[in-house]
LUMFI-560143 format. One record per residue: x, y, z of N, C-alpha, C in turn. Coordinates in pm, whole numbers, plus 50000, padded with zeros to 5 digits. Layout:
# residues N
XYZXYZXYZ ...
END
This chain:
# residues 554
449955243149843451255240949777451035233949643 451595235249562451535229349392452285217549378 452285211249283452215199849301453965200849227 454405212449168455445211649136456445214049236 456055222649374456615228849457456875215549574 455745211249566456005196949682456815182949597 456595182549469457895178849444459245180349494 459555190549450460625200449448460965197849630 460515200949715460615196449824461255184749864 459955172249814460825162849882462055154849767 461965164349664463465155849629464805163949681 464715176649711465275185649824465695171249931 464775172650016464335165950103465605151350075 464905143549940465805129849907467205135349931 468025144449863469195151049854469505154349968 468765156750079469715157150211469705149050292 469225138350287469325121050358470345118150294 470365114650142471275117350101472565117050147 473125131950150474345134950137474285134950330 472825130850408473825130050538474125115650567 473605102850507474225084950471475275087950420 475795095850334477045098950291478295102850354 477865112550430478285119350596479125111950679 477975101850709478105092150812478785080750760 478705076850638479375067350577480615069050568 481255081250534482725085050533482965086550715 482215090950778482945089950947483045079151000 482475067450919482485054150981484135048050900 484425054750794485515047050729486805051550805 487395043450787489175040750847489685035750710 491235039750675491805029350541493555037450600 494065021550583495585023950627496235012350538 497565014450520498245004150490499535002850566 500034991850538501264988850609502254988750580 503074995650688504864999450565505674994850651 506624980850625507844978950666508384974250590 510074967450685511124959150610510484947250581 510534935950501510554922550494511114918850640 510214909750688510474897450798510494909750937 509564921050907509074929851079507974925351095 506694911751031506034907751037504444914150996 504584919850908503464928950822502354913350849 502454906850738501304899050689500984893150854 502114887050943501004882351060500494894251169 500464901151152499954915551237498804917351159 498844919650987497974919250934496164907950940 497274892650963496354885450983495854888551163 496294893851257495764893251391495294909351392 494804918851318494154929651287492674920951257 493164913251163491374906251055491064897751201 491554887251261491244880551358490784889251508 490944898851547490334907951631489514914351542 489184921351444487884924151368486884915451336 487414902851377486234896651343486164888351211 486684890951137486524886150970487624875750975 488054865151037488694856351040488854852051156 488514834851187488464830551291489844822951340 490574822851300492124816051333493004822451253 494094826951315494934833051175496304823851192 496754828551062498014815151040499964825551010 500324819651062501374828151015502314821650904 502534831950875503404833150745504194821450637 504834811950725505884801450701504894791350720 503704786450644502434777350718503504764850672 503024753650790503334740850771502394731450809 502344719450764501194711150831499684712850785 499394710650965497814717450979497614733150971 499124740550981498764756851000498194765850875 497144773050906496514778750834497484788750777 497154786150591497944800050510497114810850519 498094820050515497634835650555496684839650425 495534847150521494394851350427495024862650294 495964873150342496604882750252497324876450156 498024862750158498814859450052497784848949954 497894855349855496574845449733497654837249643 498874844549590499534838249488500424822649534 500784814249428501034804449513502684807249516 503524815649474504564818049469505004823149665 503504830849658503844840449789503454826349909 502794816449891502714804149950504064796150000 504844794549876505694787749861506944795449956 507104804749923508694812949994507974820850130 506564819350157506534827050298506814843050319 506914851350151506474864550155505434868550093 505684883550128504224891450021505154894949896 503924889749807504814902149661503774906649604 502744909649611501044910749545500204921649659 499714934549643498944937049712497514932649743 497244932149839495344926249814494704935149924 493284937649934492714947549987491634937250109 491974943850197491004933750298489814950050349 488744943150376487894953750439486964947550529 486984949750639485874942250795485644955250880 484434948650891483714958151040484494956951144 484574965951261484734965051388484414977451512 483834973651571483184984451676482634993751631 481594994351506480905002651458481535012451355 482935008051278483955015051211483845004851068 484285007250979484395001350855486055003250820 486994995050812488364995450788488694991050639 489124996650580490064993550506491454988750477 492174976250514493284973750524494554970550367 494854978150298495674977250211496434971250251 497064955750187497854953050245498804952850134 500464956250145501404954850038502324948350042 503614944949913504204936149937505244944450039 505864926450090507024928450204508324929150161 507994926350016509924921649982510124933649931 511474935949931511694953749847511844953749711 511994940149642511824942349498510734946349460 509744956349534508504957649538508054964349587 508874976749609507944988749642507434997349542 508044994649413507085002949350505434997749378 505314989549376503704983549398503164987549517 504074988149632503854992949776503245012049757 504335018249649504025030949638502965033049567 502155027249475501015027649411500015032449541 499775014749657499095011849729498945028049876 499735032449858500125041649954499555053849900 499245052849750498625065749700497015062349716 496665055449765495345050249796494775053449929 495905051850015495555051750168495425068550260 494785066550358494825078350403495385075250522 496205065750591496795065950717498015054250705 499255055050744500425043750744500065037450873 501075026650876501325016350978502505009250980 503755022351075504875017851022505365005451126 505734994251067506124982451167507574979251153 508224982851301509484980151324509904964951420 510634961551378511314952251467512144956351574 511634953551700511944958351809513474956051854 514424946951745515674943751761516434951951686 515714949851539516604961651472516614972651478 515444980351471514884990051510514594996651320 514915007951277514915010851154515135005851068 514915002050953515444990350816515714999750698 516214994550608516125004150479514875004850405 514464994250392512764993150327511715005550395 512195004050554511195015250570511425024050606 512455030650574513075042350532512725045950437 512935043750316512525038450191510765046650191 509825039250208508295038250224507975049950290 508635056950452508915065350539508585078350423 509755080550362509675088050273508565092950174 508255080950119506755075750067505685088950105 505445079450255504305087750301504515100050364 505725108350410506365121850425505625130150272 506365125050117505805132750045504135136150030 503715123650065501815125750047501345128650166 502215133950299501745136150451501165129950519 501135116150489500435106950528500245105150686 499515105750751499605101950886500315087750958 501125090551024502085075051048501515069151176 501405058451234501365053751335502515040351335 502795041751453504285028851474503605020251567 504095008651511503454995851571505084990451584 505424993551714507064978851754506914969951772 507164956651718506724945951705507634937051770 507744925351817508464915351868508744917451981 508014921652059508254928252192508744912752281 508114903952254508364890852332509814884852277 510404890352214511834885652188513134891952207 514384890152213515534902752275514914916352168 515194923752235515584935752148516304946652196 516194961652156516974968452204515714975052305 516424988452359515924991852470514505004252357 513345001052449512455016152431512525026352395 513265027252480513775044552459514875047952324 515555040552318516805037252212515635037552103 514925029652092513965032751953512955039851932 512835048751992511575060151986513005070251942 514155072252064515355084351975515705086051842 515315070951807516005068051645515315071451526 513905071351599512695072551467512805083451493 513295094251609512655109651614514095117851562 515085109051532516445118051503516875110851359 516285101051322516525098051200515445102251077 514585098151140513135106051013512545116551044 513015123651174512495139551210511195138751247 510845125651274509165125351322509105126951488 507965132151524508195133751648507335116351752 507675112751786506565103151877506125103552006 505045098152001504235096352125503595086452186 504055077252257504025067452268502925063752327 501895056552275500405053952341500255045952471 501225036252432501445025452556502705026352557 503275019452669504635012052686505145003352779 505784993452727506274979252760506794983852876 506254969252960506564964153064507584953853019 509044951753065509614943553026509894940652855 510704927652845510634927352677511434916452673 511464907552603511964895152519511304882652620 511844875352710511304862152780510364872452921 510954879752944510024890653083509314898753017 508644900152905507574908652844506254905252914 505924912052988505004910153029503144919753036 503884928452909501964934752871502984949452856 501764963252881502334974652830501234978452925 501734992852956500745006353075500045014652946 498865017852929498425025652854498505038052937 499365051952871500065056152852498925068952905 497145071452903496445079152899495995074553052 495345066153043494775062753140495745055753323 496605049453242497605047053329497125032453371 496145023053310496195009653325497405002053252 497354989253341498144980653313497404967453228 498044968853125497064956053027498334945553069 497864932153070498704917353098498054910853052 498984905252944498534896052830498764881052889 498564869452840498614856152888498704850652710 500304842252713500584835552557499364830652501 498454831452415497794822652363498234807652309 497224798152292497604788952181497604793952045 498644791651968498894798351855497924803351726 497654811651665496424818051668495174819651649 495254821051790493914824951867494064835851939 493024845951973493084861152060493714852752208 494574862952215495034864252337494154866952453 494494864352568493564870952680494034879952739 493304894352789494104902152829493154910052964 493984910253047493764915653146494074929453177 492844940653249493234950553233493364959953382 494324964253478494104965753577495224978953598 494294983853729494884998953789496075000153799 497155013753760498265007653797498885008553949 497765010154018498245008154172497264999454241 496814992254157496624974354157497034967954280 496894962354422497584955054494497444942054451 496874931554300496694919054253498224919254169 498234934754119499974934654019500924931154096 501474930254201502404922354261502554908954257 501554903654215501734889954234502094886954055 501474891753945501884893053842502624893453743 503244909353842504644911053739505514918553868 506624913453796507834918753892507764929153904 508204933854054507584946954070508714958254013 510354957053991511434958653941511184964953775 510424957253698509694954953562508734968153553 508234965353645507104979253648507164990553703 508344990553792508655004053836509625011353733 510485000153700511015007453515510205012253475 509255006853415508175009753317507645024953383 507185024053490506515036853524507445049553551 508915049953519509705053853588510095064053408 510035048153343510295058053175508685066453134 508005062253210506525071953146506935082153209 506885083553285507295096753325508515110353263 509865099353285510555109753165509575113853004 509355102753005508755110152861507475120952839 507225117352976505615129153015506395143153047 507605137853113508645153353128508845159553033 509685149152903510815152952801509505156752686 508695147252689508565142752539507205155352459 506775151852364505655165252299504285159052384 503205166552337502205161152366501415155252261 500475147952280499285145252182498485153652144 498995153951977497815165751917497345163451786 496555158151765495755156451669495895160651521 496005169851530496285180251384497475174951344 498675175551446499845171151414500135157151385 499655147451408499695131051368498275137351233 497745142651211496845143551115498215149850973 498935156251030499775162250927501135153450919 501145142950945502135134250952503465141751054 502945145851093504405154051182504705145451299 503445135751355503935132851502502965114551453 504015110851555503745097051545502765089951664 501385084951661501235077851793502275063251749 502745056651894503925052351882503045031951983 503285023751944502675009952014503394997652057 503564993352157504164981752145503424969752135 504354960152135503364947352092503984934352069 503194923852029503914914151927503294903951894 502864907451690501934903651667501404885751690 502984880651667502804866151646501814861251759 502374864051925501664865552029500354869152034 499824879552010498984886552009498744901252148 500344902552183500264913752260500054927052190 499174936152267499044947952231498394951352087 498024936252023497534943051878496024948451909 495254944752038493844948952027493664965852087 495044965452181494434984252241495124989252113 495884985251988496474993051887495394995951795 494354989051788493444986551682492474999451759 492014996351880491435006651956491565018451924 492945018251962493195036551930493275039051823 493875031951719494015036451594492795037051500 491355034551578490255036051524489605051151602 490385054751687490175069251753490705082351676 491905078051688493285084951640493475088251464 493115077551399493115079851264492415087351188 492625092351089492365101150956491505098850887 489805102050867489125098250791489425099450673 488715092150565489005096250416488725110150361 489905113750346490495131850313490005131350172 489955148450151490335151450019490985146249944 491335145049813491795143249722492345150849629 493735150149583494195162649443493285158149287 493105166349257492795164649096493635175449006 493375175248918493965185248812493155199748807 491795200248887491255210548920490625210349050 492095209949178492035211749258491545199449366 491105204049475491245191949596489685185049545 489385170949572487665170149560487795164149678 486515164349739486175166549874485165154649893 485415142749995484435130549972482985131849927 482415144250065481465146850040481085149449937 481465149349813481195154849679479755145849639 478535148849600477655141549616477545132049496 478665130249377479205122049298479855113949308 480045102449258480945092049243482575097549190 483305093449230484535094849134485735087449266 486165079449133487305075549218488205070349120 489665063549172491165061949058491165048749096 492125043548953492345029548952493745031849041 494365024849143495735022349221496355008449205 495784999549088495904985449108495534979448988 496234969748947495484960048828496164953448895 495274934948865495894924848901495554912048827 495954907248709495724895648620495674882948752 494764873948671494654861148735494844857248932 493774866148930493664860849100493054850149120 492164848249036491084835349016491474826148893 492174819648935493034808148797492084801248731 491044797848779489454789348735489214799748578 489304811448653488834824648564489234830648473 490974831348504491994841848416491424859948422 491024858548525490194875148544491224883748530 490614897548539492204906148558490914917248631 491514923248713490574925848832491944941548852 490614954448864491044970648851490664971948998 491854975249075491364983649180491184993549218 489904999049232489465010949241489225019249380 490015030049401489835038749542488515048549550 487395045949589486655052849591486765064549671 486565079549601487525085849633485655098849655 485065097049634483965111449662482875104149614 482015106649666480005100849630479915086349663 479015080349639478355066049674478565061149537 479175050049546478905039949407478135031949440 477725025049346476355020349313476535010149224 476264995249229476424984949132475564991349023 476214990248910475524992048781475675006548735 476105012048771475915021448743476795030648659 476475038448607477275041048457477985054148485 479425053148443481075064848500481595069648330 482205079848340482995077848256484905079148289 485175076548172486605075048192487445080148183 487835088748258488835104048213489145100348085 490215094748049491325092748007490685090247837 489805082947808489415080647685487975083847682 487575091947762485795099147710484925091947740 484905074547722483675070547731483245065147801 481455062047801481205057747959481045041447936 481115041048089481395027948111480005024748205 479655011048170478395008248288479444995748404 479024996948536479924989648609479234979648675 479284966148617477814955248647478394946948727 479614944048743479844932748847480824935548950 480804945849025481804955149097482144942949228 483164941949273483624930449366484034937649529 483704934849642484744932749755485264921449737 486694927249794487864919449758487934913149958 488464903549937488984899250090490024884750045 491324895150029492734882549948491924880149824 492134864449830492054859749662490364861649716 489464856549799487754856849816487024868649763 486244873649702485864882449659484194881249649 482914891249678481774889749681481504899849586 479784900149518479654913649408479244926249534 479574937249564479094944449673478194957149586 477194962149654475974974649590476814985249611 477174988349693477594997349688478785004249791 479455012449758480745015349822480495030749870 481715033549937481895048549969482935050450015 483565067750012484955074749995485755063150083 486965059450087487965052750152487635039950133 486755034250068486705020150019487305017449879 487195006549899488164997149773487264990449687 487484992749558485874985149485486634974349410 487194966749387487534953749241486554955049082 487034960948965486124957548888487214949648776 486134943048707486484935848600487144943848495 488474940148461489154950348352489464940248204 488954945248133488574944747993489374943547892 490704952947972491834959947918491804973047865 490514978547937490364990847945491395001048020 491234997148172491705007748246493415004748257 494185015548301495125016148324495415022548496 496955017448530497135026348708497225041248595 496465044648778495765060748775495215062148691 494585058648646492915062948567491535064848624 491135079848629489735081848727488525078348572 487955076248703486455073248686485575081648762 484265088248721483855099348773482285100048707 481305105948804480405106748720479995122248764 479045132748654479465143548694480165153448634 480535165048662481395174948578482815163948595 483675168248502485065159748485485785164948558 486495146948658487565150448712488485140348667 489765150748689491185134548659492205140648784 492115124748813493045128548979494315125748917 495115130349024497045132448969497435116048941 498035114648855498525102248792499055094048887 500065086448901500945078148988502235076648898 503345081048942504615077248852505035063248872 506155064448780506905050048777508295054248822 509035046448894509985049748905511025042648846 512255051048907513845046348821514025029448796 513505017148697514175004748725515635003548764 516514988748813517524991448854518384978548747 517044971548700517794954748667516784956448518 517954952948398517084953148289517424937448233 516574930848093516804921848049516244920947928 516414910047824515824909647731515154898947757 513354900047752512954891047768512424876047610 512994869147623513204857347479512124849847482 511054848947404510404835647382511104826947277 511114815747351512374806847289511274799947206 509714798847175509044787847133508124799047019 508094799546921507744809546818506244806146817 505294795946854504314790046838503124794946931 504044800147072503834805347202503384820747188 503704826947084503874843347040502294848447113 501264844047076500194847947108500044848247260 500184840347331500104839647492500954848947563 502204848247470503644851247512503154871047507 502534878847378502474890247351500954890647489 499914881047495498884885747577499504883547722 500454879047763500854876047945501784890747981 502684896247846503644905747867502904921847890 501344918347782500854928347770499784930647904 499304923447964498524919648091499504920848216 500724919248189501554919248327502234936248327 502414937748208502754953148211501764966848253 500584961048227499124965648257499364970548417 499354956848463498944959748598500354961148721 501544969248631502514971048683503104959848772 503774954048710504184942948750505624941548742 505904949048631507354954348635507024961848460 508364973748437508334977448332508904977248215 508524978048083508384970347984509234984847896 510034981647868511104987947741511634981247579 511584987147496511464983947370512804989447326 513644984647246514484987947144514234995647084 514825008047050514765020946911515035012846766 515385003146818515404990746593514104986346596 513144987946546511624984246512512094965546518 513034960946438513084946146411513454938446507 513984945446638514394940246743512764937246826 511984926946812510854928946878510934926847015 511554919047054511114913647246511604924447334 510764924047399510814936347502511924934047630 511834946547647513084945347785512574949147898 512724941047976511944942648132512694948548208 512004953448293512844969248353512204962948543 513224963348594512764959348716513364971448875 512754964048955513354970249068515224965949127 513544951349141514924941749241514604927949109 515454918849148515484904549109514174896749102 513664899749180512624890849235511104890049199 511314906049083510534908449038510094903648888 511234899748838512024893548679511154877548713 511824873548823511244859448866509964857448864 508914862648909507694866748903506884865248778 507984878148708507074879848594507154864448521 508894856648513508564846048453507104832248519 507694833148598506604825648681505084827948618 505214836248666503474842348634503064840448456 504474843948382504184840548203503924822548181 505204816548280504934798848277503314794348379 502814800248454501944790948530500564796448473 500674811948436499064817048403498474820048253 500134819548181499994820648033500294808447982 500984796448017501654788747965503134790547874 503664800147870504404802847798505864801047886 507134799647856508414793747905509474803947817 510094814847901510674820047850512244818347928 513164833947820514444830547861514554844047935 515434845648006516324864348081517544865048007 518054872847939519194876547888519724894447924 520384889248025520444903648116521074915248055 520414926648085521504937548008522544948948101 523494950948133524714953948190524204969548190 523014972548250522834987448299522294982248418 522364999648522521724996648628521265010248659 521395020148582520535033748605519755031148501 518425044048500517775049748370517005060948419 517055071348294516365083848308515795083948195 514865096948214513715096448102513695107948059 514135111747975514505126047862513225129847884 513515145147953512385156047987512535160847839 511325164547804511325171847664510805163647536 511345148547548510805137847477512295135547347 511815133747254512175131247160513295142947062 512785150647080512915159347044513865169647083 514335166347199515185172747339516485164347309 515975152147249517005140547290517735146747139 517605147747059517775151046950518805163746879 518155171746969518825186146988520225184247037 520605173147099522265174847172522895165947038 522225162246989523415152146897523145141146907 524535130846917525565122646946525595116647059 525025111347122525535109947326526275092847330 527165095547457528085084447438527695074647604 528425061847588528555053847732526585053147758 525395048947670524475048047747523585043247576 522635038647680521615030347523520455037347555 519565039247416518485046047425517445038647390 516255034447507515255029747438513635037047422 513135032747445511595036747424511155030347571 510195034747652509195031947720507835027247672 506975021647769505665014747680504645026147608 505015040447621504145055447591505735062247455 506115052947424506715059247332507735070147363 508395068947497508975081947562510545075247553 511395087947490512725086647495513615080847667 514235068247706514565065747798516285061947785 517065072347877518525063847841518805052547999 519765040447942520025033248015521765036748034 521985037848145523605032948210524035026148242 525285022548226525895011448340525935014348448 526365025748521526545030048650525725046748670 526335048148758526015065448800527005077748743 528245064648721529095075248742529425082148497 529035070248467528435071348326527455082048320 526375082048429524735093448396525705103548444 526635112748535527125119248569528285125548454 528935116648383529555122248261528745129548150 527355121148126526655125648026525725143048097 525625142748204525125156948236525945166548254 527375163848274528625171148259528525173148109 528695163748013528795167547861527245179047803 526765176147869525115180547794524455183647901 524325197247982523975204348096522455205348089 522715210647913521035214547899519785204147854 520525187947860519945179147852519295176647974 517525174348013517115175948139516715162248131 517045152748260516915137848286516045139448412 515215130048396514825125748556514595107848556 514485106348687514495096048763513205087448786 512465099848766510935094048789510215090148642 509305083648581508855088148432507505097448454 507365104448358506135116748346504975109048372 503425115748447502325110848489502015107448340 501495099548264500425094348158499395097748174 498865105348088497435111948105496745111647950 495975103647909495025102747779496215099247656 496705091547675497575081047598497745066747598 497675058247519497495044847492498965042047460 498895027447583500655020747571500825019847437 501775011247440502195004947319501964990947308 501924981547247501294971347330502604961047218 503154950747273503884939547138502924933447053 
END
């Protein structure tokens, strides 16, 4: 053999170890995020997910007081102070030979646009209901979300240890209100002060949980369900319910099929309650069975496929000042096909050039380590420059650019005032850094001399934020001077479209941070006059993907 030919071999050879560590690296990954209302208990389910994985030895819930430990997911001190999420952060831990990815997003609804970013990242939901209310608007809302991207859903019912409504009443509601079908993996024995564990639903054991001291893993016991020790246990009244509704639903209900929870069509369905720690460990179980490895991906030339033996993956995230010591501003990146590699040099769809990537981070909340290397369904942190923008791929390789991420309709606008002229510099770098990493959106006046920008929000809470975040991380102290709209659409066609009708009445026209014609309303019933007057004027709700264009910056 020649010496060119046995080359040739074993780098053959290198190339298929290779791409089968690659293989195996994507079958080991899991990545989900979590979609509910505010107060169905996301962040402490979240924290008793990390505390059964292992990567946290006590978890704290939400409202910490005292000695109680603050929750690992909340970094900001705002989200400290009021006891919600408003900040996504990316947690990632081993468990049973699986690699997870946990996106976690905010809880409050002035904040799903940030939630919908995070959701374009994930390849599996985790919808969490409150076992009293049952459906919320938020996750209805999110529901939707992951319907358009087919996301695979799994339902986690939560509060099982407190009143709620009946089982059955909330499996009808999710299957006649969101058209999803469910299948319930386990199901409760009892519920509110008589909760006493759940029958797994396959096997037909009876798991019986025992309250922990507050958190710490629960203990759980796992036994036959024709057990002669379960009598002494649990009421036998409790459990003949219980076995009495498995059955109708083994009569009535679909079966378990894979493809179909793979196509978001069917729900595996869990009870539980996280504060407790019932049922979160057989949920974690299955949902490390049951779930969706890291899928394909859209690009602009078609699906890319993990296995792709290249790097390439999208920014879903910017986040200024996680590290206050630092003032960092930190890109989160979905590794989306090939092995990344510390150091190693991408380029950047969007503006051509390459980039070398030297200090790439796992993220875990605000804690963060430099990690070598990543793969498809992981989350990388890199240092942003003020380079990257949301949805911007990175790729090494023939060129790919994955589908953008929109912005959607704001609902609350304002003029934002620096009252201190001296401040201008901090004041233009905090507006231009917070708009970056979508934090809320940033609208300009059509009068060039009108300089301060107008913040374009969801909810309220998001306005608050941004000031917060301009007074504690920029130093700067500004004013809100609200403006009396509450729709906006974004002239399909641009400028030019807008132009062609004339004259338009009852609505203000500004600019977006890409220079794009945007009208504001007072109401709906104002945007509804103006498409009656001007048919062939085309509005939408959403703004256009940004693709190889530079904001505008104050």
């Amino acid at each position: 053999m020649t010496s060119s030919s046995s080359t040739g071999a074993a780098q053959n050879a290198a190339a298929d170890s290779e791409q089968q560590a690659l293989a195996e690296a994507v079958a080991r990954r899991r990545n989900f995020a979590i979609i509910s209302h505010p107060d169905a208990g996301k962040t402490t389910l979240t924290e008793k997910l990390l505390l059964y994985g292992g990567a946290i030895q006590q978890a704290g819930a939400v409202k910490a007081k005292g000695e109680q430990r603050k929750v690992t997911s909340d970094w900001m001190e705002l989200e400290k102070q009021r006891g919600i999420s408003i900040t996504s952060t990316v947690l990632q831990f081993d468990y049973d030979g699986s690699t997870i990815n946990l996106l976690d997003t905010p809880g409050h609804q002035d904040f799903s646009e940030d939630t919908y970013r995070t959701l374009a990242a994930a390849d599996n939901a985790v919808m969490l209901e409150d076992a009293a209310k049952g459906l919320e608007p938020q996750t209805r809302k999110l529901f939707e979300v992951c319907r358009l991207r087919r996301i695979p859903i799994f339902t986690f019912i939560n509060k099982m240890d407190r009143p709620g409504r009946d089982p059955l009443e909330l499996i009808d509601e999710i299957e006649s209100e969101l058209g999803l079908v469910c299948w319930p993996v386990n199901w409760p024995i009892g519920s509110g002060d008589r909760f006493r564990g759940v029958i797994d639903r396959r096997s037909r054991d009876v798991l019986l949980f025992t309250r922990a001291e507050r958190g710490r893993q629960a203990s759980e016991q796992r036994l036959a369900a024709g057990s002669p020790e379960l009598a002494a246990l649990v009421e036998p009244e409790l459990l003949a319910q219980a076995l009495e509704e498995l059955e109708l639903l083994d009569g009535a209900g679909a079966d378990l099929d894979l493809e179909l929870v793979h196509a978001g069509e069917l729900s595996p369905v869990f009870f539980g309650s996280a504060m407790t720690n019932f049922g979160v460990h057989p949920f974690l179980d299955a949902f490390l069975e049951l779930a969706q490895r890291p899928v394909a991906r859209t690009s602009q030339g078609g699906p890319i496929d993990p296995l792709r033996p290249e790097f390439s993956g999208f920014v879903f995230k910017l986040q200024a000042n996680m590290d206050p010591r630092h003032r960092d501003r930190i890109a989160f990146v979905r590794v989306c096909s090939g092995r990344f590699d510390k150091d190693m040099s991408v380029r950047h769809a969007r503006s051509g050039r390459t980039i070398r990537l030297s200090r790439p981070q796992k993220l875990f909340g605000q804690d963060r380590e430099v990690v070598d290397n990543a793969y498809p369904g992981d989350v990388i942190g890199l240092n942003n420059p003020g380079m990257f923008a949301i949805g911007d791929t990175l790729y090494v390789g023939a060129k790919v650019e994955y589908e953008g991420i929109p912005c959607f309709s704001p609902e609350i606008f304002a003029w934002l005032r620096n009252p201190n002229p001296s401040a201008f510099k901090s004041f233009r770098k905090g507006v231009n850094e917070l708009r970056e990493e979508g934090a809320v959106q940033i609208l300009y006046d059509t009068d060039a001399s009108k300089r301060d920008p107008i913040l374009a929000a969801v909810g309220q809470l998001q306005m608050e934020v941004v000031q917060y975040r301009l007074e504690n991380e920029y130093g700067v102290e500004t004013r809100l001077e609200p403006l009396g709209f509450s729709v906006a659409r974004w002239v399909v066609g641009g400028w030019s479209a807008l132009e062609s009708v004339g004259r338009i009445f009852n609505c203000k026209t500004v600019r977006d941070a890409w220079d794009r014609p945007v009208l504001l309303f007072k109401n709906e019933w104002n945007l509804n006059q103006l498409k009656e007057d001007h048919p062939e004027l085309e509005l939408s709700a959403v703004a256009p993907v940004v693709s190889g264009v530079e904001p505008i910056a104050i």
